[in-house]
C-alpha positions as CSV (number, residue, x, y, z in Angstrom):
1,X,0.0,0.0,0.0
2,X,2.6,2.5,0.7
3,X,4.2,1.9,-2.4
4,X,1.0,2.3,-4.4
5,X,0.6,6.0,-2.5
6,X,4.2,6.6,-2.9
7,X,3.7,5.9,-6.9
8,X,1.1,7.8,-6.9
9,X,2.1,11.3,-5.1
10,X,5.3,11.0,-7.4
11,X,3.5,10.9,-10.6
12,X,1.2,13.6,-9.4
13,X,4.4,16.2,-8.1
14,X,6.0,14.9,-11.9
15,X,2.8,16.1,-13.3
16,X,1.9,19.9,-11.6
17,X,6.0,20.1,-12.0
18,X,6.1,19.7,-15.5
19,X,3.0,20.3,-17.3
20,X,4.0,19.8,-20.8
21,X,3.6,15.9,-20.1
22,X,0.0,16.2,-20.2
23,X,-0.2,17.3,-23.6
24,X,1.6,14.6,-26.3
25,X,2.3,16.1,-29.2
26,X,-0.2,16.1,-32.2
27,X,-0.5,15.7,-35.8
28,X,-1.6,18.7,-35.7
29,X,1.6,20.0,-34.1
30,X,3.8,17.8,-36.7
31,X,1.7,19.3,-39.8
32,X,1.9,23.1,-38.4
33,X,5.4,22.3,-38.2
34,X,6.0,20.8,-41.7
35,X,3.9,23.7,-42.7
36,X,6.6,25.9,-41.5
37,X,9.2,25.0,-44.1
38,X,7.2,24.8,-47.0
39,X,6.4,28.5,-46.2
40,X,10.5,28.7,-45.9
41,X,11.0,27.5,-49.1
42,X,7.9,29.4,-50.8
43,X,9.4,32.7,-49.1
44,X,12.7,31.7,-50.3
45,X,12.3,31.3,-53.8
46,X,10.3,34.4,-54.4
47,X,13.3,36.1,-52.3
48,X,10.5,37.3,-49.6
49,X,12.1,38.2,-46.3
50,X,9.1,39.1,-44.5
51,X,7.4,36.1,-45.1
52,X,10.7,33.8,-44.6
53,X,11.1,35.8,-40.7
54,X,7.6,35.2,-40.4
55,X,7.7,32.2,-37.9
56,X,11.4,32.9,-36.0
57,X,11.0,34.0,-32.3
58,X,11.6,37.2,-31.7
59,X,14.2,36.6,-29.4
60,X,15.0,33.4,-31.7
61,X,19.1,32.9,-32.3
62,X,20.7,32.2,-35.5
63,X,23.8,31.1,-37.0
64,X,24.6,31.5,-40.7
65,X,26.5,29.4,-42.8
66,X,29.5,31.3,-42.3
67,X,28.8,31.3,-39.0
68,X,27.7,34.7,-37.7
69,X,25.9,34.8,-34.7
70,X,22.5,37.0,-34.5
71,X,19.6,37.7,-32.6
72,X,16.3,38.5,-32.6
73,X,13.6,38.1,-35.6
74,X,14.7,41.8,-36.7
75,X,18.4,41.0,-37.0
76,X,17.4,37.7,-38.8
77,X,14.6,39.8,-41.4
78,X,17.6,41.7,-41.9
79,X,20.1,39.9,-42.8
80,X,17.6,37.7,-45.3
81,X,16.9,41.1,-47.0
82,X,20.7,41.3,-47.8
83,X,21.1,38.3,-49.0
84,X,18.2,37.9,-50.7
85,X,19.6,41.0,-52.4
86,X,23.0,40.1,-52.4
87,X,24.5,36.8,-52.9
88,X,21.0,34.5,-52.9
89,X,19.3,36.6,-55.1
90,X,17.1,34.6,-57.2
91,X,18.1,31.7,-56.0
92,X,15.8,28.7,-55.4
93,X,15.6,26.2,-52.3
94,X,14.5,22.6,-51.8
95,X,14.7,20.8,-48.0
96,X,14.7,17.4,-47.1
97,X,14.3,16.7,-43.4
98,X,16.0,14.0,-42.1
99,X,15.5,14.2,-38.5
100,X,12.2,15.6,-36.8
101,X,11.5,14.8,-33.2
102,X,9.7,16.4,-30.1
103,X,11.7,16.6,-27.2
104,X,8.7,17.6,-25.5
105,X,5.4,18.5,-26.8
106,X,6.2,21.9,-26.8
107,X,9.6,22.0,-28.5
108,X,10.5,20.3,-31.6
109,X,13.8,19.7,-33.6
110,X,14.3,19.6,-37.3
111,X,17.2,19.0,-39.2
112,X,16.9,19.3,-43.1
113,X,19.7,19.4,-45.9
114,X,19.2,22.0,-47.8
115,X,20.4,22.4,-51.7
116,X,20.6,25.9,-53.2
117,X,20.8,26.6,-56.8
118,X,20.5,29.6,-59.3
119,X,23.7,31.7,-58.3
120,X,24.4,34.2,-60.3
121,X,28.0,34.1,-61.9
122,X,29.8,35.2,-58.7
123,X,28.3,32.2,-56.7
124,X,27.6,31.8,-53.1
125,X,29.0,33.4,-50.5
126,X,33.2,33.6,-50.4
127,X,34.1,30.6,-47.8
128,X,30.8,28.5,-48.7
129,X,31.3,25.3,-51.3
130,X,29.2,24.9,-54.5
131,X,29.0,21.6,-56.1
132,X,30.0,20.8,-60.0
133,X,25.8,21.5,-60.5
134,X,26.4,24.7,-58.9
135,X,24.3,24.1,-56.3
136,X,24.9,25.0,-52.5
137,X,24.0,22.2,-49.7
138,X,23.5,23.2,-46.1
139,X,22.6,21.3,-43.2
140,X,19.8,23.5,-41.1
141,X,19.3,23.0,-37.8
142,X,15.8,24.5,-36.8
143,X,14.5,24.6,-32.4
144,X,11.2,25.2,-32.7
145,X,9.0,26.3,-29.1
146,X,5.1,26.2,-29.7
147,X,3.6,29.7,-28.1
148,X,0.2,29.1,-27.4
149,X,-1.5,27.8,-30.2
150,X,2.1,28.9,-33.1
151,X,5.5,27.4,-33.2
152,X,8.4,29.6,-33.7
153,X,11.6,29.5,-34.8
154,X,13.8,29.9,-31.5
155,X,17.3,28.7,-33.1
156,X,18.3,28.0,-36.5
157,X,22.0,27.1,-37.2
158,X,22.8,26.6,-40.8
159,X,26.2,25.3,-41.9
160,X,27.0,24.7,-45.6
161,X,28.1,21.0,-46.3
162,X,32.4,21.2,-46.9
163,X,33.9,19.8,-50.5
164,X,34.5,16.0,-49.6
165,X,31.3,15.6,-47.5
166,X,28.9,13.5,-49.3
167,X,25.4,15.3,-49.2
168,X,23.5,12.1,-48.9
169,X,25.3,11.9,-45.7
170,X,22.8,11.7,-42.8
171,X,24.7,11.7,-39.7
């Protein structure tokens, strides 16, 4: 008997302790999600800022491929306006995930490879690597934290896959 009570008064203190447990994560939650980066690569490929910041945090974190550090959602709209400007402009996007998971049901991680393509003569960025196709592959590393009834964007960390890495290369 006093280990049933004990059982029980743990799982209820686990429970008011950490909320998040009562709520699994839902479809719903994985399709709002996946959502998410199709409007990423939409917004990319008509080079639209706004709507590419649309879903980051606005005290989100980033890292770009050459691997600045920003923050906030108006450092990160700003920097996509250069660049879609600049270096990516008129560029197109296409992500694969290849690793999606709920840590809890109110934060999520997705990791997609990303391939660029559509440079302009001078290329990507100095210090990033373009395949013989002329494409650009990153590996994106996205946190996302649901707020109410959105997710946002609280860390992305891009890195552009090195010459020598396969980009098939899941791990």
């Amino acid at each position: 008997m006093k280990i049933r009570s004990f059982t029980t008064y743990f799982s209820l203190v686990i429970l008011l302790l950490f909320p998040q447990f009562l709520h699994a994560q839902t479809a719903a939650d994985s399709t709002a999600i996946r959502a998410i980066l199709d409007e990423e690569i939409t917004a990319w490929n008509k080079g639209d800022a706004i709507l590419y910041s649309n879903h980051f945090a606005d005290d989100g974190n980033f890292t770009n491929i050459l691997g600045a550090f920003y923050e906030g959602k108006q450092e990160f709209l700003i920097r996509h306006e250069q660049i879609f400007k600049g270096p990516f402009n008129k560029t197109t996007l296409n992500m694969q995930i290849f690793s999606f998971r709920f840590l809890t049901p109110g934060i999520a991680i997705v990791q997609s490879l990303s391939t660029v393509g559509g440079f302009s003569p001078a290329g990507p960025p100095k210090g990033s690597y373009m395949d013989d196709k002329g494409h650009l592959h990153t590996k994106l590393l996205q946190v996302m934290k649901k707020e109410g009834a959105d997710w946002k964007i609280i860390a992305y960390h891009n890195i552009d896959v090195k010459q020598g890495i396969p980009v098939e290369e899941q791990n």
